[in-house]
TORBADO-548074 format. One record per residue (C-alpha): residue in three letters; x, y, z. Coordinates in steps of 0.1 Angstrom, whole numbers, plus 2048, in hexadecimal, padded with zeros to 3 digits. Layout:
<pts>
ALA X Y Z
...
</pts>
This chain:
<pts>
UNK 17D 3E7 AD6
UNK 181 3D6 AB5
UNK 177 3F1 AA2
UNK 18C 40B AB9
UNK 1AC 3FC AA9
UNK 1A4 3FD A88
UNK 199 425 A89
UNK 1BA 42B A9E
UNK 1D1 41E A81
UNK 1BB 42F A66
UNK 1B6 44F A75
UNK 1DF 458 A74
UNK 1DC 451 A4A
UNK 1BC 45F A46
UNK 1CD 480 A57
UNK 1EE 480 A43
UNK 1D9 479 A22
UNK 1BF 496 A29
UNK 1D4 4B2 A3C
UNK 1FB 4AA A3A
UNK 202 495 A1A
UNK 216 4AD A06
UNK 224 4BD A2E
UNK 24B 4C4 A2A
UNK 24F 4B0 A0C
UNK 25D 4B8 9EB
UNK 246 4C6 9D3
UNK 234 4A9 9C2
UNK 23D 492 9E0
UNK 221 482 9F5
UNK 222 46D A15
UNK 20C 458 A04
UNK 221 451 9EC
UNK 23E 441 A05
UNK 222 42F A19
UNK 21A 41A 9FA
UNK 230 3FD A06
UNK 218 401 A1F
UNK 1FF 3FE A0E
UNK 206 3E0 9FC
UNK 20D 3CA A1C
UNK 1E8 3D7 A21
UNK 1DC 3C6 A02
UNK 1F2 3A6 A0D
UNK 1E1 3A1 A2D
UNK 1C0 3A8 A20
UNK 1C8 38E A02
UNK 1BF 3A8 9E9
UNK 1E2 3AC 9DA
UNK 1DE 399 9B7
UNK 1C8 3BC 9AF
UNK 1E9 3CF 9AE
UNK 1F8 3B6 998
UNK 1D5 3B4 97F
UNK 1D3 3D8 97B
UNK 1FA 3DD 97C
UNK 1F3 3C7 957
UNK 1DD 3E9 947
UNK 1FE 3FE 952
UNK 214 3E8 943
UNK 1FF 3E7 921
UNK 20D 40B 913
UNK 233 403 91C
UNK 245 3F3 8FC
UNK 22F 40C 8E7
UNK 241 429 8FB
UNK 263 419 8FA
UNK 25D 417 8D4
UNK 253 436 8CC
UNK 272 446 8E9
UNK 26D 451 90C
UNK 287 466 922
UNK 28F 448 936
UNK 292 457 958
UNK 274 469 955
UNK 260 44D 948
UNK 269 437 966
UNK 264 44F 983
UNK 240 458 977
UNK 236 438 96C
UNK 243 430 990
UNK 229 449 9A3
UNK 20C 43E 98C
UNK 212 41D 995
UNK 211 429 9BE
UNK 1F2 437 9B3
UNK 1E3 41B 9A7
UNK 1EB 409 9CB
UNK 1E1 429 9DE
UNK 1BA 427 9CB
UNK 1BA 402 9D3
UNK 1C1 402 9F3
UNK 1A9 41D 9F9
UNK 18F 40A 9E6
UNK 198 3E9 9FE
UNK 199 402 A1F
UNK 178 411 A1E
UNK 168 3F0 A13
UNK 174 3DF A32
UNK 171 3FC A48
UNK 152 40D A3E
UNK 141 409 A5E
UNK 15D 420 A6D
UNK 15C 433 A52
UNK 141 450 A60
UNK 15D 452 A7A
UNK 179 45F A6B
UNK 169 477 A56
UNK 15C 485 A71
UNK 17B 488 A82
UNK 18C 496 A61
UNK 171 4B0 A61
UNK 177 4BA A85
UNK 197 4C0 A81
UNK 193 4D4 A5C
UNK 17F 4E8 A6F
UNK 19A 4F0 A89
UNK 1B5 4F6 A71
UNK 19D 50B A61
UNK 193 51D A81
UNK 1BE 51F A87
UNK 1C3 530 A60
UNK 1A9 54D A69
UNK 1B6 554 A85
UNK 1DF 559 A76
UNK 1CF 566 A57
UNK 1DF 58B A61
UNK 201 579 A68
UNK 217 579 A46
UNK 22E 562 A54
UNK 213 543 A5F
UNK 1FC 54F A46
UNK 20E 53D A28
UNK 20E 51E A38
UNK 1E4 51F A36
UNK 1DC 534 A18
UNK 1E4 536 9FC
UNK 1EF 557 9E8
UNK 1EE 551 9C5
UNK 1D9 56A 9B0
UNK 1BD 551 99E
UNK 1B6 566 982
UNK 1C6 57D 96B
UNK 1C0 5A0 974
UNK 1B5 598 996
UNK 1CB 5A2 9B9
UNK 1D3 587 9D3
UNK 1B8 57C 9E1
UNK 1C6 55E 9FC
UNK 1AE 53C 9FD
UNK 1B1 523 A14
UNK 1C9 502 A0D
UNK 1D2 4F9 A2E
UNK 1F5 4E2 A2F
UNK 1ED 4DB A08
UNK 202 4EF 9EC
UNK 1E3 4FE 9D8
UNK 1C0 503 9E5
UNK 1AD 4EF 9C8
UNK 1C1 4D0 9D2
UNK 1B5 4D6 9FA
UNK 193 4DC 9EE
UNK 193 4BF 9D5
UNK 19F 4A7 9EE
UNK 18A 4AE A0D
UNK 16C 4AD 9F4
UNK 160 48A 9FF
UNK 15F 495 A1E
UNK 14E 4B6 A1A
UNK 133 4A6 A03
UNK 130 48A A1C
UNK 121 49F A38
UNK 10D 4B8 A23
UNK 0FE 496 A18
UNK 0F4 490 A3A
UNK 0E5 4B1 A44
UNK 0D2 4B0 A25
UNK 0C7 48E A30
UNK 0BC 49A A50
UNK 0D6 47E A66
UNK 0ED 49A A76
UNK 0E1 4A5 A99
UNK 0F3 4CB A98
UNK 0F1 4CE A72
UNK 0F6 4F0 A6E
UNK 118 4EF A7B
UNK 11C 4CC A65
UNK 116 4E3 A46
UNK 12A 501 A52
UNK 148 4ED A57
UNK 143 4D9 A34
UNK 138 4FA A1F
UNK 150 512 A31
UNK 172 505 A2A
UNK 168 4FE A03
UNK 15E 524 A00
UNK 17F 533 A13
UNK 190 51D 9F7
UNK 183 52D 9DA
UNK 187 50F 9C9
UNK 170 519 9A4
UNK 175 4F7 994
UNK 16D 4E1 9B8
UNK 155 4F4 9C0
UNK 142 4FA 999
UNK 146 4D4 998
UNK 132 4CC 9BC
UNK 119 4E3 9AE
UNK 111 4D6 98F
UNK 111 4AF 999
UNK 0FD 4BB 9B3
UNK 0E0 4CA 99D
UNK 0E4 4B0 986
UNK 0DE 498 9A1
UNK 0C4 4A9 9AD
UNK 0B0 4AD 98C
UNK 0B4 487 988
UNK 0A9 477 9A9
UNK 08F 496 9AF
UNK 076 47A 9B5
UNK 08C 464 9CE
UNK 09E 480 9E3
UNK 091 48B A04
UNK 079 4AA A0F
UNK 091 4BB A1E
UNK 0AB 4B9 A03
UNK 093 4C0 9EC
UNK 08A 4E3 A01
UNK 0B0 4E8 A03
UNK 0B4 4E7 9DF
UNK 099 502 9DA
UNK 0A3 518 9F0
UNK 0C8 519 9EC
UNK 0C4 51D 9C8
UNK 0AA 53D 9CD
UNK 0C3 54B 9E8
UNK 0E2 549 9D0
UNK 0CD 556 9B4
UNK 0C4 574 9C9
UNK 0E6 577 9DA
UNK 0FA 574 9B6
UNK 0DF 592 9AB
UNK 0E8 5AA 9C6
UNK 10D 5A5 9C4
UNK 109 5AB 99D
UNK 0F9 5CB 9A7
UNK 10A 5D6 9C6
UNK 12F 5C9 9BD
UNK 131 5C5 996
UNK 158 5C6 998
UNK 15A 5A9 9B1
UNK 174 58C 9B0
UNK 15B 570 9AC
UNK 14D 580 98E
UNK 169 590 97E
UNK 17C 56D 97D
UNK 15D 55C 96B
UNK 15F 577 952
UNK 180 571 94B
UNK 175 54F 949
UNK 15F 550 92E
UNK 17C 56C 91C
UNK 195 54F 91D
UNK 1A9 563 934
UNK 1A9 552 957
UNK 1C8 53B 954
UNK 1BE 51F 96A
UNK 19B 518 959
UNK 1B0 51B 937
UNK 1CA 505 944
UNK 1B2 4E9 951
UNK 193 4EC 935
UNK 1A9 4F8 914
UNK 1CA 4F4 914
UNK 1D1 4D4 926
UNK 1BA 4BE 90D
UNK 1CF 4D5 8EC
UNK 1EE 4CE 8FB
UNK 1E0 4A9 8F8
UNK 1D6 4AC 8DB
UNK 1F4 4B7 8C8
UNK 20D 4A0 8D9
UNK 1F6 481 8D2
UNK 1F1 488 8B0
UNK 217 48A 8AA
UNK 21C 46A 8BD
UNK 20A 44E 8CB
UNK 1E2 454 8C7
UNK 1D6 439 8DA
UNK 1F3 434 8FA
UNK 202 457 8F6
UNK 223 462 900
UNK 228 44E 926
UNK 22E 45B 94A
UNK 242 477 94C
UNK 24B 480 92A
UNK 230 4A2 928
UNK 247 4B6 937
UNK 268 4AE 920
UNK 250 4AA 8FE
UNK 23C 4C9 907
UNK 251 4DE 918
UNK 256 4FC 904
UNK 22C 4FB 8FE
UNK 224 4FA 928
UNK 23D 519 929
UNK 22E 52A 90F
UNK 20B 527 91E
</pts>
């Protein structure tokens, strides 16, 4: 009974973080982000409060340096105002899962139970235009390429759904390959399923490479049956990759990673090149070591984001 109340009060905010956080709100507006005072009587009860106010010290470090050098003062203070709701948001997390690891199994498990539903809702209005927007996601993801819709859910952009139901996703598939799920196949059709329908590149490129760098490292310490896994999945996308190359040369997947590696595929460009020149050229003509503040990219660089 004990730990029924707990998972009842957890399982409404672990919902609105993973499926309904951004739901009906302004652009740039999360739930989680008006339950920090929430939050923060969270840390009070559970006498962890004087880690707001020790990290709160790192944020406050850059301020006069800011001021000196000139911020846009509204600017300045609404941003600095969501970092610091950040900062309680990561703390709290840190605090919640510590205490309620043992429940912990629990709610992912319902989160991915319910993913899988909204999932299983999404195919089915996928023909309806109307509905359809509200689970998918239209934007073209590479220059030259037609719409191709991917799967976001009650999120504004699909690499954001993807991103953020990651723990969750890589929390199961850990499991199967682990051998602890009873039905595992339908563990790792609901965990790999969703990512794919997202085609999220940057997610997904990232799970795969900490995954073979993981493996490669603890070869000697991982299990059997991961060990198979990682054989055989690796041959079947090898083969599978080699008769889409040869059967459907002009595909989506593949004509994205060749605009990729042509510097044409905005969002790789945005995330890999131009974000750290952008950084690069404002910091040099400013502050090199606490940079311009919260807020102030999109007055100072304004004209260069447009351009770009």
């Amino acid at each position: 009974m004990m730990k029924e109340q707990p998972y009842h009060q957890l399982i409404i905010y672990v919902a609105v973080y993973f499926f309904f956080n951004s739901f009906l709100l302004p652009e740039g507006l999360l739930y989680t982000t008006l339950l920090t005072p929430v939050m923060v009587y969270f840390l009070f009860k559970e006498r962890e409060i004087k880690k707001i106010y020790v990290w709160s010290l790192a944020l406050l470090i850059p301020i006069p340096f800011h001021v000196l050098q000139g911020v846009v003062v509204n600017s300045y203070l609404i941003s600095s105002v969501m970092v610091f709701t950040a900062l309680i948001f990561l703390i709290c997390v840190y605090y919640a899962v510590k205490k309620y690891v043992d429940i912990l199994d629990s709610l992912f498990r319902k989160v991915l139970l319910i993913n899988a539903l909204f999932v299983f809702i999404a195919l089915i209005v996928l023909p309806i235009p109307g509905i359809r927007d509200l689970f998918w996601y239209d934007v073209p993801f590479s220059k030259g390429l037609d719409v191709i819709l991917r799967l976001k859910l009650f999120t504004y952009e699909a690499s954001y759904y993807s991103l953020i139901m990651m723990p969750v996703f890589l929390y199961f598939m850990m499991r199967v390959f682990y051998d602890k799920e009873k039905h595992s196949l339908l563990i790792f059709l609901a965990s790999v399923i969703p990512l794919l329908l997202s085609l999220s590149f940057g997610v997904i490129g990232a799970f795969l490479l900490a995954f073979l760098i993981s493996v490669l490292v603890f070869w000697a310490k991982i299990p059997r049956t991961l060990k198979r896994f990682s054989i055989l999945s690796t041959l079947f996308m090898l083969v599978v990759l080699g008769l889409v190359f040869i059967l459907w040369p002009q595909n989506p997947i593949y004509f994205r990673i060749e605009n990729i590696f042509h510097g044409q595929d905005t969002s790789a460009m945005g995330r890999l090149v131009y974000s750290f020149m952008f950084a690069r050229d404002i910091i040099v003509q400013h502050n090199i070591f606490f940079g311009i503040g919260p807020g102030q990219i999109k007055i100072i660089a304004h004209d260069m984001i447009i351009n770009y």
